[in-house]
C-alpha positions in Angstrom: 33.7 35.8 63.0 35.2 32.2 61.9 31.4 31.0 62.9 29.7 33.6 60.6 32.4 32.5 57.7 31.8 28.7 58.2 27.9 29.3 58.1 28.0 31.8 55.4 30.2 29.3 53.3 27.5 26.9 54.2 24.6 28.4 53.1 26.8 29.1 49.6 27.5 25.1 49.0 23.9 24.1 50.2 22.5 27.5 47.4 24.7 25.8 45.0 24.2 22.0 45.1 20.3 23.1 45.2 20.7 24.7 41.6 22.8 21.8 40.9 20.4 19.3 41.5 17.5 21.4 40.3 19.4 22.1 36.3 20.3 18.2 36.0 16.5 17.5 37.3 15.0 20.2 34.8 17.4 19.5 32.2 17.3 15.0 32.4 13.2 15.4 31.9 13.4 17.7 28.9 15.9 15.1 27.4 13.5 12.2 28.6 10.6 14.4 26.5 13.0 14.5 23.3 13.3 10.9 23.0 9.9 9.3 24.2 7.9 7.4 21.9 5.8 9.9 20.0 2.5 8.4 18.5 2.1 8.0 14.8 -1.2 8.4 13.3 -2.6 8.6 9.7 0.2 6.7 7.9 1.0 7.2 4.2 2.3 5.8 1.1 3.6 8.3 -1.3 5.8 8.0 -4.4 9.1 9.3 -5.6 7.6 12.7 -6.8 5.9 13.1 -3.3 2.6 12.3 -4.3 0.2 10.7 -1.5 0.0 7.0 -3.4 -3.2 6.1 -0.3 -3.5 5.8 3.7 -2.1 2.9 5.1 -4.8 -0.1 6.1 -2.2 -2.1 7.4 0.6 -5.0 7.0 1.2 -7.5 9.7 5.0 -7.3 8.4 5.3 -10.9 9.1 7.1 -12.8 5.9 7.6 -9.6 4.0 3.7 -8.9 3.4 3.6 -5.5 2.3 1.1 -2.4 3.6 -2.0 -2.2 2.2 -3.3 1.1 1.1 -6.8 2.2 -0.4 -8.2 4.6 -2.6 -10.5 5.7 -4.9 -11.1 5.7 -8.2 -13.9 6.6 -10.5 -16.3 6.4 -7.0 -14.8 2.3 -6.8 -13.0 1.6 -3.6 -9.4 0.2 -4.8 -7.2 -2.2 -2.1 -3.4 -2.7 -3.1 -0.3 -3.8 -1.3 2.7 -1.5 -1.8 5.8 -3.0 -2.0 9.1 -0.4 -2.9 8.7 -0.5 -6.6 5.6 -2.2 -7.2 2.5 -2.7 -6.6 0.7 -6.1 -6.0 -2.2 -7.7 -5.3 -4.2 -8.3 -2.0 -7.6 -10.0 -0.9 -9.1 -7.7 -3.1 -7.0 -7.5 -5.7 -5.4 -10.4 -7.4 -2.5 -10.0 -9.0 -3.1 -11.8 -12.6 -1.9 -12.1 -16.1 -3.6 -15.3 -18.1 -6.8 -13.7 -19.1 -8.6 -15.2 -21.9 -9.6 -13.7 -25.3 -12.3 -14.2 -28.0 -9.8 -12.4 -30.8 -6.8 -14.4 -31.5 -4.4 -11.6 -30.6 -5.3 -11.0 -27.0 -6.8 -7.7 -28.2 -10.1 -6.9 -26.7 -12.1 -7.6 -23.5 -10.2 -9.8 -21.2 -12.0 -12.4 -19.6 -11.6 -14.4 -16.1 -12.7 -18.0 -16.1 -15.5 -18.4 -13.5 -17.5 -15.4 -11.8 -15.6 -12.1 -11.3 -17.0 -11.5 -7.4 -18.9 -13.4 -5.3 -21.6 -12.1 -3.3 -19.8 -12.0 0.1 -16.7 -9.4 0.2 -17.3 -5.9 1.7 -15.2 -4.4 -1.0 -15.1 -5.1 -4.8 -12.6 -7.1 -6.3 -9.9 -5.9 -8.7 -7.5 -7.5 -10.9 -3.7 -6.3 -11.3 -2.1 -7.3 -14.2 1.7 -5.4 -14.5 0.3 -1.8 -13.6 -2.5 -2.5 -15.2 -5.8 -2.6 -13.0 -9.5 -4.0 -14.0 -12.6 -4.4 -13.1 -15.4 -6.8 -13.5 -17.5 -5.9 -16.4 -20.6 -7.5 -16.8 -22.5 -11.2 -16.3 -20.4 -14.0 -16.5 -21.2 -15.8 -20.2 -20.3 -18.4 -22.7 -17.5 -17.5 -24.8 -15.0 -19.2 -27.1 -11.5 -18.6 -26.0 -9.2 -18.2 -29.0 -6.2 -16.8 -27.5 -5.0 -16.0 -23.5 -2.4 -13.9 -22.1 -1.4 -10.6 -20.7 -3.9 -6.9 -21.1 -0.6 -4.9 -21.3 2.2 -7.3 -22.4 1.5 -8.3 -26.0 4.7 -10.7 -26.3 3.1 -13.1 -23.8 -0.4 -14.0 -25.9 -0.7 -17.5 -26.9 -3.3 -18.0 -29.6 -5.1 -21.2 -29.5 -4.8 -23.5 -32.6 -8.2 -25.0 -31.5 -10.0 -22.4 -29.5 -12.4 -23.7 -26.6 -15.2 -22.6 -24.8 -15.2 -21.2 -21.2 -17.6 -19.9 -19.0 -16.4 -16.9 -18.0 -16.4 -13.0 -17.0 -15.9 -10.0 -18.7 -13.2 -7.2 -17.5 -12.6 -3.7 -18.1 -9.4 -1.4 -17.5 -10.1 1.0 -15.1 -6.5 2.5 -15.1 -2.7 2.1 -16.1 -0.9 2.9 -12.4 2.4 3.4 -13.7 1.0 6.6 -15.1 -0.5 8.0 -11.6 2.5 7.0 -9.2 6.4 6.8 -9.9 8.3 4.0 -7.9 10.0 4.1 -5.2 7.6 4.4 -2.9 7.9 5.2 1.0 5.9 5.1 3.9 5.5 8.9 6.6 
């Protein structure tokens, strides 16, 4: 009878250890599937209303160098860095606020010294001045530059006592960002 008890007991320890080690086996890989790395595809910028701002290109990171996002506007493919409450300028898209004029009240087209794109780039170029973002606009031409400064910051125009002439092209505004997307802006 003592032999029967001391098996029985037995077989009760060895039953429970097994469901021991089998819970703590079961339970240690559903915790390991909680917190593995889970991949992240299709990144986003949106603004502070929720709206999607673009998908993210890319950002090496390195020295603060923002993600780039594109989108489209008006058919044009449009390539901007996002910073948290700005946006700035990229490869294609310089950032840029010294444009000439042939009115002496920086009132009109603005114009870039030099051609607006060369030949070579797989995406058009842009120019961002503020929130303000433009696009080439015709041949490069003569003009006579009377006055240069900002396309959306009248305070900053100098006029030109003796205005000059400049080879130079013509740009258009294609849209006024700050009206489309409200800082601060986040990355999902």
């Amino acid at each position: 009878m003592e032999k029967l008890r001391k098996n029985f007991l037995l077989i009760a320890i060895s039953i429970l250890l097994s469901y021991c080690f089998t819970s703590y086996t079961v339970h240690a890989q559903n915790r390991g599937n909680q917190d593995a790395l889970q991949p992240v595809q299709g990144l986003s910028i949106f603004d502070a209303k929720g709206k999607r701002v673009g998908t993210v290109l890319g950002s090496t990171g390195y020295n603060g160098i923002p993600p780039s996002v594109a989108f489209r506007l008006d058919g044009r493919l449009i390539i901007l860095e996002v910073e948290r409450h700005r946006f700035t300028g990229n490869g294609f898209t310089r950032t840029f606020s010294s444009f000439y004029f042939e009115s002496d009240n920086c009132t009109g087209t603005p114009f870039v010294s030099g051609p607006a794109e060369s030949g070579d780039t797989l995406a058009p170029h842009h120019i961002l001045d503020g929130n303000v973002l433009l696009a080439p606009d015709g041949a490069t031409r003569n003009i006579i530059v009377k006055s240069q400064g900002s396309t959306n910051l009248p305070n900053q125009c100098e006029i030109h006592a003796t205005p000059f002439p400049s080879l130079a092209s013509p740009w258009r505004f294609l849209v006024d960002l700050s009206t489309q997307f409200q800082p601060p802006f986040t990355m999902k």
